[in-house]
C-alpha positions as CSV (number, residue, x, y, z in Angstrom):
1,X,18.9,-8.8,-11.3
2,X,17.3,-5.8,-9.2
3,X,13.5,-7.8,-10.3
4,X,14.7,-10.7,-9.1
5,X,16.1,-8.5,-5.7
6,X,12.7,-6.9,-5.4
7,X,11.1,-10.0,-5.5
8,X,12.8,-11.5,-2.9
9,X,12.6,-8.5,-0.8
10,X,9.0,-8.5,-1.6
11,X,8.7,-12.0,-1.1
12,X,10.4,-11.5,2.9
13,X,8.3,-9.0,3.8
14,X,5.2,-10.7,2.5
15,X,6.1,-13.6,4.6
16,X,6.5,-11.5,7.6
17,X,3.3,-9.5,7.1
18,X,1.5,-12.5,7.3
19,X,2.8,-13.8,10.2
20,X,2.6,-10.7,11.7
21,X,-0.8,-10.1,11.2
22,X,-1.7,-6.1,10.5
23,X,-4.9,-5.2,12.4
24,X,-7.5,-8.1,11.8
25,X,-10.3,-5.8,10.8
26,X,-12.9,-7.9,8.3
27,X,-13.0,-4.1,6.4
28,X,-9.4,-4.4,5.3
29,X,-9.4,-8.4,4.9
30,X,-12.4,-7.7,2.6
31,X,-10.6,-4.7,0.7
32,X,-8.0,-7.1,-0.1
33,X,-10.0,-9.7,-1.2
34,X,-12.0,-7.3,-3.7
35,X,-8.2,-6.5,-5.0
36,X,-7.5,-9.8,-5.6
37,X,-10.8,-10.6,-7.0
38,X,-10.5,-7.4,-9.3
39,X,-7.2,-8.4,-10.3
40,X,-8.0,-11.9,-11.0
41,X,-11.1,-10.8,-13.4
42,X,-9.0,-8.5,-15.1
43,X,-6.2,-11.2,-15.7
44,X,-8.8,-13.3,-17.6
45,X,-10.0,-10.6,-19.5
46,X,-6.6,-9.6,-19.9
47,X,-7.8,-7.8,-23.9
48,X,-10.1,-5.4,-21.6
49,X,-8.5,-2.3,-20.7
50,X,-11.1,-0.6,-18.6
51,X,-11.3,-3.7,-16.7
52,X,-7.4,-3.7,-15.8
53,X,-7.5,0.1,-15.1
54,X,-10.5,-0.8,-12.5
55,X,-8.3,-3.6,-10.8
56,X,-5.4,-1.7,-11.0
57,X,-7.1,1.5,-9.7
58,X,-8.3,-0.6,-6.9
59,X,-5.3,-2.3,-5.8
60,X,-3.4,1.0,-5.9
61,X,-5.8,3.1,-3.8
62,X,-5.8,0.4,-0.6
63,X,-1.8,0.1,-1.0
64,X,-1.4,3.4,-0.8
65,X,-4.1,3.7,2.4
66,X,-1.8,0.9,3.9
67,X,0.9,2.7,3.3
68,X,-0.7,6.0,5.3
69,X,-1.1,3.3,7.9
70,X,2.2,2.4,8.1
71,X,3.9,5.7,8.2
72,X,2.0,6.8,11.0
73,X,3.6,7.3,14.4
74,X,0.3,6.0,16.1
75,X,-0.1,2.8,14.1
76,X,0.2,-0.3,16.8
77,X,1.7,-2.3,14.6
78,X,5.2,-3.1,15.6
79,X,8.2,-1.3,13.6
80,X,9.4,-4.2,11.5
81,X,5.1,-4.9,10.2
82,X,5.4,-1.1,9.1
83,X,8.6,-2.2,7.6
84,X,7.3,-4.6,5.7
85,X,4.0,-3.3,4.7
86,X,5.9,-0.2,3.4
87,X,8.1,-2.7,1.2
88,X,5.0,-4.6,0.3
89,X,3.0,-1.3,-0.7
90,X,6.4,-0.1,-3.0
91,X,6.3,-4.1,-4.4
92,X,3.0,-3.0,-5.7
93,X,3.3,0.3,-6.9
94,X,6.2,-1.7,-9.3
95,X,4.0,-3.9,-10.2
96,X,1.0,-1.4,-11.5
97,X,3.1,0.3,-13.4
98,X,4.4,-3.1,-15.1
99,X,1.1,-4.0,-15.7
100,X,0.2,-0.4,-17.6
101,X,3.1,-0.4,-19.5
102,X,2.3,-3.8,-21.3
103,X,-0.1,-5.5,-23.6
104,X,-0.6,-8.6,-21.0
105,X,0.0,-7.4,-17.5
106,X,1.3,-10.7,-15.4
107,X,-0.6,-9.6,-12.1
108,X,-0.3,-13.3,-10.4
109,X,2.3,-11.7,-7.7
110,X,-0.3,-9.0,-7.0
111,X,-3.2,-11.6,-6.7
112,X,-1.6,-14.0,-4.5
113,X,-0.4,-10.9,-1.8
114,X,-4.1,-9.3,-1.6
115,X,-5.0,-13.1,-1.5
116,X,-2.8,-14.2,1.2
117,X,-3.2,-11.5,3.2
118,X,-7.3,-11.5,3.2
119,X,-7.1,-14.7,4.1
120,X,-5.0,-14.1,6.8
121,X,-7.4,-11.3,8.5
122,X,-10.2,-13.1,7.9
123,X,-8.2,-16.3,10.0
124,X,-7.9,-14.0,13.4
């Protein structure tokens, strides 16, 4: 029950992000591209360890620099975006550790957030 409550959260504050939009740099729309790209290589070569630990590496490194972001009194963003990136960047840390702790990490949520949200930068 608290996955599928995470999930949803995660899934709200996604939605919001995107609307939103979170500065629409080509940098970060491009970081989360590579993540998703990463994390897409790694699903398919899911019996390749050093390739997950790259992806996942990755992924965690440029949630954790949004995260900075978000927690910073001088950000522009408005208080609810912070909000939601915060939620976002926790939905993720979840998720790595998930996808460490098992044989055959299911990192579909993870690809289709980095996704979404390049695609969304790159759009503005």
């Amino acid at each position: 029950m608290a996955t599928a409550r995470s999930h949803a959260a995660a899934s709200r504050a996604y939605g919001r992000v995107q609307v939103s939009a979170v500065m629409g740099r080509v940098a970060e729309a491009e970081a989360f591209a590579r993540a998703a790209a990463l994390l897409a290589d790694a699903r398919a070569k899911w019996h390749d360890r050093a390739a997950l630990g790259r992806a996942l590496d990755f992924n965690h490194k440029l949630w954790r620099i949004m995260e900075a972001e978000a927690t910073d009194p001088r950000h522009p963003a408005p208080d609810d975006v912070k909000q939601d990136m915060l939620a976002l960047a926790s939905f993720m840390a979840k998720a790595t550790a998930k996808a460490l702790a098992t044989d055959r990490p299911r990192l579909d949520a993870m690809i289709r957030i980095n996704t979404s949200l390049s695609q969304g930068l790159f759009a503005r």
